[in-house]
N, C-alpha and C positions, 0 to 999 in steps of 0.2 A: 075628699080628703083634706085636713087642714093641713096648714105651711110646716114646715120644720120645726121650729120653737113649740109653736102649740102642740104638735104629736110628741113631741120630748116632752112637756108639760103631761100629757096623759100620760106616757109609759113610764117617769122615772118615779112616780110612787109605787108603780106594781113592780116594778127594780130591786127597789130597796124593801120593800115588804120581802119579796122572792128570799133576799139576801138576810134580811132580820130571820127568817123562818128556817130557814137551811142552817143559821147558826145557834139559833135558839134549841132547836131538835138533834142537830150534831154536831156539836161543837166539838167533841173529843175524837171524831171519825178519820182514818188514818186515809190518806188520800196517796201516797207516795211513798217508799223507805227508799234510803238514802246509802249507794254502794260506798265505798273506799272511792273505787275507780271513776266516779263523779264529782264527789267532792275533790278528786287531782284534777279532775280532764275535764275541766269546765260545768257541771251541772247535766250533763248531757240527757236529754231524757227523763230528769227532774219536774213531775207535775207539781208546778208550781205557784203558776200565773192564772190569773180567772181574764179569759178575753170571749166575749162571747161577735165579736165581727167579724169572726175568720179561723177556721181550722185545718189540717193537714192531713187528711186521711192516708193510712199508707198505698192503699191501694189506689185511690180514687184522685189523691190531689185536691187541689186547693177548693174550698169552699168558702162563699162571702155569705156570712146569715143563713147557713144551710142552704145556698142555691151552687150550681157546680158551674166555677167559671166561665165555662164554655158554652155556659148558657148567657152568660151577662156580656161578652164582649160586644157586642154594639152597642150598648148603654154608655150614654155620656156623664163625663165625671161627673154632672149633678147629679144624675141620676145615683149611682154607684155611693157616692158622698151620701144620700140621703140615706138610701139601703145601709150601709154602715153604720148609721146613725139611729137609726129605726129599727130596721129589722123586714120595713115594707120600703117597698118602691111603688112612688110619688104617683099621684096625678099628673094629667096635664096642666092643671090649675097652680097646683103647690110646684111642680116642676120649672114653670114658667117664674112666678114669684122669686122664690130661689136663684134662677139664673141673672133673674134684674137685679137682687138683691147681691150677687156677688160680682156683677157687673159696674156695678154703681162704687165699690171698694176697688176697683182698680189701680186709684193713680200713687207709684211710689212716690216716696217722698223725695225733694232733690238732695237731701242731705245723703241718703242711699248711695248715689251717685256719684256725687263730690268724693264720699269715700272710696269706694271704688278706683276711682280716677288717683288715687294719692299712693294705691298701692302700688308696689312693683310691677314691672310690666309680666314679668312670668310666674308671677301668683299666680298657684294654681285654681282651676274652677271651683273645686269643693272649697278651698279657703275661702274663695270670694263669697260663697252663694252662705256657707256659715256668716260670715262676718255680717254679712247682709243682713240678715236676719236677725244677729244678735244688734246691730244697731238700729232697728227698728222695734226694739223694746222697750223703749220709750212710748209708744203707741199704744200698749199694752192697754185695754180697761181692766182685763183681769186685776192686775198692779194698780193699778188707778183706785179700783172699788175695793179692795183688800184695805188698801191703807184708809180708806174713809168708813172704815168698818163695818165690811159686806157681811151680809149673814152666812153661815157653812150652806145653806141649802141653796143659795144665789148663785155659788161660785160657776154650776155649772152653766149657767145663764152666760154671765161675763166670759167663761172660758171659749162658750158658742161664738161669741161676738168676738172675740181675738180669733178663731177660729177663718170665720167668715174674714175676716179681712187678710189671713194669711194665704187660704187659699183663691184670694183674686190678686194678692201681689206676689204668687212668689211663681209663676209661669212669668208675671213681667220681668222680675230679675234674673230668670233662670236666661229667657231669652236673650234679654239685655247682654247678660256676661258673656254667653257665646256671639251674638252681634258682631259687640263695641272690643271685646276683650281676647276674643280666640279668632274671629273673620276677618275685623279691622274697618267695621261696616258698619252705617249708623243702625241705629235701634230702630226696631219697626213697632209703631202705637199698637195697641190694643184696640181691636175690634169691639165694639157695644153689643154689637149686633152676634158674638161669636160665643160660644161657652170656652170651658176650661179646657178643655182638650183641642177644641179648634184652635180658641185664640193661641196658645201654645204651639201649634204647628203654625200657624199663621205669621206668629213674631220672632221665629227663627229662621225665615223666610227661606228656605230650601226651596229648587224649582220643583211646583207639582201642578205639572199642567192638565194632570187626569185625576187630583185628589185623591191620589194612591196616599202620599207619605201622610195624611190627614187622617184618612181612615185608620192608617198604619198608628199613628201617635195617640188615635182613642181607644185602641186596645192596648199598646202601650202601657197605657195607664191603668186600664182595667185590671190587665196582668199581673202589674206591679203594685196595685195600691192596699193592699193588705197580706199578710201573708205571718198569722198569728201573733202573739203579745209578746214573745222571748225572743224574738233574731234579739242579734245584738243592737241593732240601731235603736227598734222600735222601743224595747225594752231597756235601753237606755234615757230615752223618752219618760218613759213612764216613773223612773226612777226620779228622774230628776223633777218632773210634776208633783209627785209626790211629796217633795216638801215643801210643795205648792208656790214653789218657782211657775212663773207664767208660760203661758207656751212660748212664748219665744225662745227664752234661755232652752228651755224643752226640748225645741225643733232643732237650735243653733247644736246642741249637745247629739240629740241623734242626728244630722250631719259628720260628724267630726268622727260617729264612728261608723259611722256609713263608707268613709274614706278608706279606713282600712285594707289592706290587703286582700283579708282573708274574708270581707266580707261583700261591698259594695263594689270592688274591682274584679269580681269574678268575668264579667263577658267581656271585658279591655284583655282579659288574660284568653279569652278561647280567641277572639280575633285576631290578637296576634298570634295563636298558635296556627290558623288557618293563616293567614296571612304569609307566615315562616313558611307551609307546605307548599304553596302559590309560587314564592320565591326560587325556592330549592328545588321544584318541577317545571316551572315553566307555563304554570298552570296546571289543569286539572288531573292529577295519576292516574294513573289506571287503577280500578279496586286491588289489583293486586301490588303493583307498587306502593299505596296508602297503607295496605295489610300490614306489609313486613316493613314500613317506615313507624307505623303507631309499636307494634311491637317491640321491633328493635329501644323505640321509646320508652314503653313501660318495664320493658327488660332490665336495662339501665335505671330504675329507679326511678320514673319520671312520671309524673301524674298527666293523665292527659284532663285539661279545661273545659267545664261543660257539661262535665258530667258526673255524675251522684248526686244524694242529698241526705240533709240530714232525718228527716222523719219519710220522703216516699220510697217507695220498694218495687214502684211500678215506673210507668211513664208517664211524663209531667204533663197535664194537659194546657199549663202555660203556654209550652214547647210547641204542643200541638197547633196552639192559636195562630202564634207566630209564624212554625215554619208552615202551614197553612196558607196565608201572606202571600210568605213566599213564591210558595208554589203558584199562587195565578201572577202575581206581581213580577217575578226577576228567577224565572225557572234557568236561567241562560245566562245568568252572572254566575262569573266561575266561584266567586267567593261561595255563594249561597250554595254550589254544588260541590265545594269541598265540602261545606257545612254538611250538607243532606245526606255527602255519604259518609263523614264519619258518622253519624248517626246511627249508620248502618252498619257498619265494618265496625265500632270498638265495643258496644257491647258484646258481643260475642269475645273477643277478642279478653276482657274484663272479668268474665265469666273463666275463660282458661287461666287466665290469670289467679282467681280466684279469689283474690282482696275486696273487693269491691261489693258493698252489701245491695248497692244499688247502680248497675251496669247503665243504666239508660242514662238516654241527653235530658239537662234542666235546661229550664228555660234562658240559661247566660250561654246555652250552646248556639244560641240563632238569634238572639235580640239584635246582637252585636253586627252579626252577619248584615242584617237588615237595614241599622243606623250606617251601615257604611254603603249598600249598596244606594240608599236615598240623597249618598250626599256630605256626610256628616263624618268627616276621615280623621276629623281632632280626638282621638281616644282617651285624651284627659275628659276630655266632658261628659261620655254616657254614665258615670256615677251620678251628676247633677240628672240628667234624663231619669234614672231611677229614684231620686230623692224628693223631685218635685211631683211624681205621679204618689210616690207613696205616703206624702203629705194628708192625703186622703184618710188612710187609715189611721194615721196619728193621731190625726186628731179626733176622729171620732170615738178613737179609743180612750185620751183623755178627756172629752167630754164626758163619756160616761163612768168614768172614774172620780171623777169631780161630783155625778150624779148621785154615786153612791156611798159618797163617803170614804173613798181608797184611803188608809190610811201611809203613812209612811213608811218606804220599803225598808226593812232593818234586820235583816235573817241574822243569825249567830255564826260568827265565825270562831275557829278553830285552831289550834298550834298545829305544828307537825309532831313533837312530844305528846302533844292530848291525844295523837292520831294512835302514837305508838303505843301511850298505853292501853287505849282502847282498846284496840290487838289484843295487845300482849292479856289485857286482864279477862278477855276471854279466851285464853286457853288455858285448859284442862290440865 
């Protein structure tokens, strides 16, 4: 099998052929209608986005390239990065290639750091790790070869090569900041000898004297490093590529919405709610004390963290990865065993309830559990932890956006007046 670039050289003519054919034959073919209730409430369920690296089954959960997670999780982020970017996963030959080749892009720049070093001491992680990024666009060749007058069908080349050097510097910064900026601990070098997922456990230097938290950080990643074209982060991303802003600006921007509440602070929010139950018992309840403590919870009004989604209906097999882990690694940490059994206790619980389209735990019901029982008790920083695994998919998904010509994202918006007469002038 040939390297990366060369197997992108082969597939991205049959791409855009695929793409030229599907528009020349159907261009007027209705893919999607559009409720009231979506165009209020965010787009919800709006086919929209063409991502072919990753889709949402409702039943089945997360797929990478048509393969089902749960088959990929020992695969190393090269590995996983190629697959995203292919469609196949790599040789030993092309594997190895690739891993020197982002090996070799390792060293941040010190200017990175200086900045860093000027911010306030209680910046937060996700500022730092945006800002980082965004001052590293300067590096850009994307930017570079634009302004010297790349041709449109190069772009996705240069996008490759900004690509490539993001993801061998941005596990250096991610570590770095928690180090230097969250431990108060010098920065641990990067390993040559490591890939993306090691080296990243490696330079956050957590004790792992049995390669638990190691293994734990390559699924990690797995887990997180795709999961369709519309979240908000990603799909942020892609907006902003789009008008063929470099990946930088790209990645800095899906960061910052990464940050959000409602999006990227999901598992900060179910650990502290296990965290709160730990507190308030003394440790671990009895299932029946945890019963009528989630109740009383949701009675009140209260969402319990961790669980539903927006597109599964079943059970997340992320979920399963993790709390998987768990179960050989820290069966006996009370965190992970209040995790395990609300797990158990509020679906059902959600079901009587009866709100809840999707009762089961996601994958932020135990990620969390896990970064705390290895070590890692700063809860500002597992959003960077999910930002830099999911770097993976970003870019692979702008590479091939760049491959095909994505044009600029520009939907039509709308008044609330145009809404109403809308309405109004379809009634009778």
């Amino acid at each position: 099998m040939a390297d990366l670039k060369s197997t992108l050289q082969e597939k991205i003519p049959l791409w855009r052929t695929a793409l030229q054919e599907l528009l020349k034959h159907n261009a007027e073919t209705q893919i999607s209608a559009v409720s009231m209730t979506q165009v209020i409430k965010g787009l919800r369920g709006v086919r929209a986005v063409l991502c072919d690296t990753s889709y949402v089954d409702p039943k089945e959960g997360l797929f990478i390239r048509g393969k089902p997670v749960l088959e990929l999780v020992d695969l190393s982020g090269e590995e996983i990065f190629y697959l995203l970017c292919t469609g196949e996963l790599p040789d030993a030959n092309a594997l190895t290639q690739l891993q020197k080749d982002i090996s070799s892009r390792a060293e941040v720049p010190d200017y990175v750091w200086q900045i860093q070093d000027s911010l306030p001491d209680d910046t937060h992680p996700m500022t730092r790790l945006s800002t980082a990024m965004l001052s590293m666009q300067r590096e850009s060749v994307f930017s570079s070869r634009y302004s010297s007058g790349m041709r449109r069908d190069e772009h996705w080349e240069a996008t490759l090569e900004d690509a490539l050097n993001i993801i061998a510097r941005l596990p250096v910064v991610a570590a770095g900041i928690y180090r230097s900026y969250l431990s108060g601990k010098p920065r641990i070098d990067a390993n040559p000898d490591l890939g993306f997922s090691e080296n990243f456990a490696h330079m956050l230097g957590l004790s792992d004297p049995d390669g638990w938290f190691r293994n734990f950080i390559r699924q990690f990643v797995v887990v997180h490093s795709d999961h369709e074209g519309a979240n908000a982060s990603v799909y942020t991303s892609r907006i902003v590529d789009s008008s063929l802003a470099d990946l930088y600006y790209s990645i800095s921007a899906s960061m910052n919405s990464l940050a959000g509440p409602l999006h990227g602070l999901a598992n900060q929010e179910s650990l502290k709610f296990v965290l709160k139950i730990q507190a308030k018992f003394g440790g671990v309840p009895s299932d029946e004390v945890l019963s009528k403590y989630v109740w009383a919870h949701l009675t009140a009004g209260n969402v319990i963290p961790g669980f539903g989604h927006a597109v599964l209906r079943y059970h997340d097999p992320r979920y399963t990865a993790l709390f998987d882990l768990g179960k050989e690694y820290c069966p006996d940490n009370p965190i992970f065993q209040i995790s395990e059994r609300l797990g158990e206790i509020v679906p059902p619980l959600l079901k009587k309830q009866g709100k809840a389209k999707n009762p089961y735990p996601n994958i932020d019901g135990i990620s969390g559990a896990l970064l705390h029982h290895f070590g890692m008790k700063e809860l500002r920083y597992y959003t960077v932890m999910f930002s830099t695994a999911q770097i993976l998919g970003i870019c692979a998904q702008i590479i091939m956006n760049r491959a095909v010509y994505s044009p600029i994202v520009r939907p039509k918006s709308v008044t609330t007046r145009w809404l109403q007469g809308h309405v109004s002038d379809g009634i009778s």
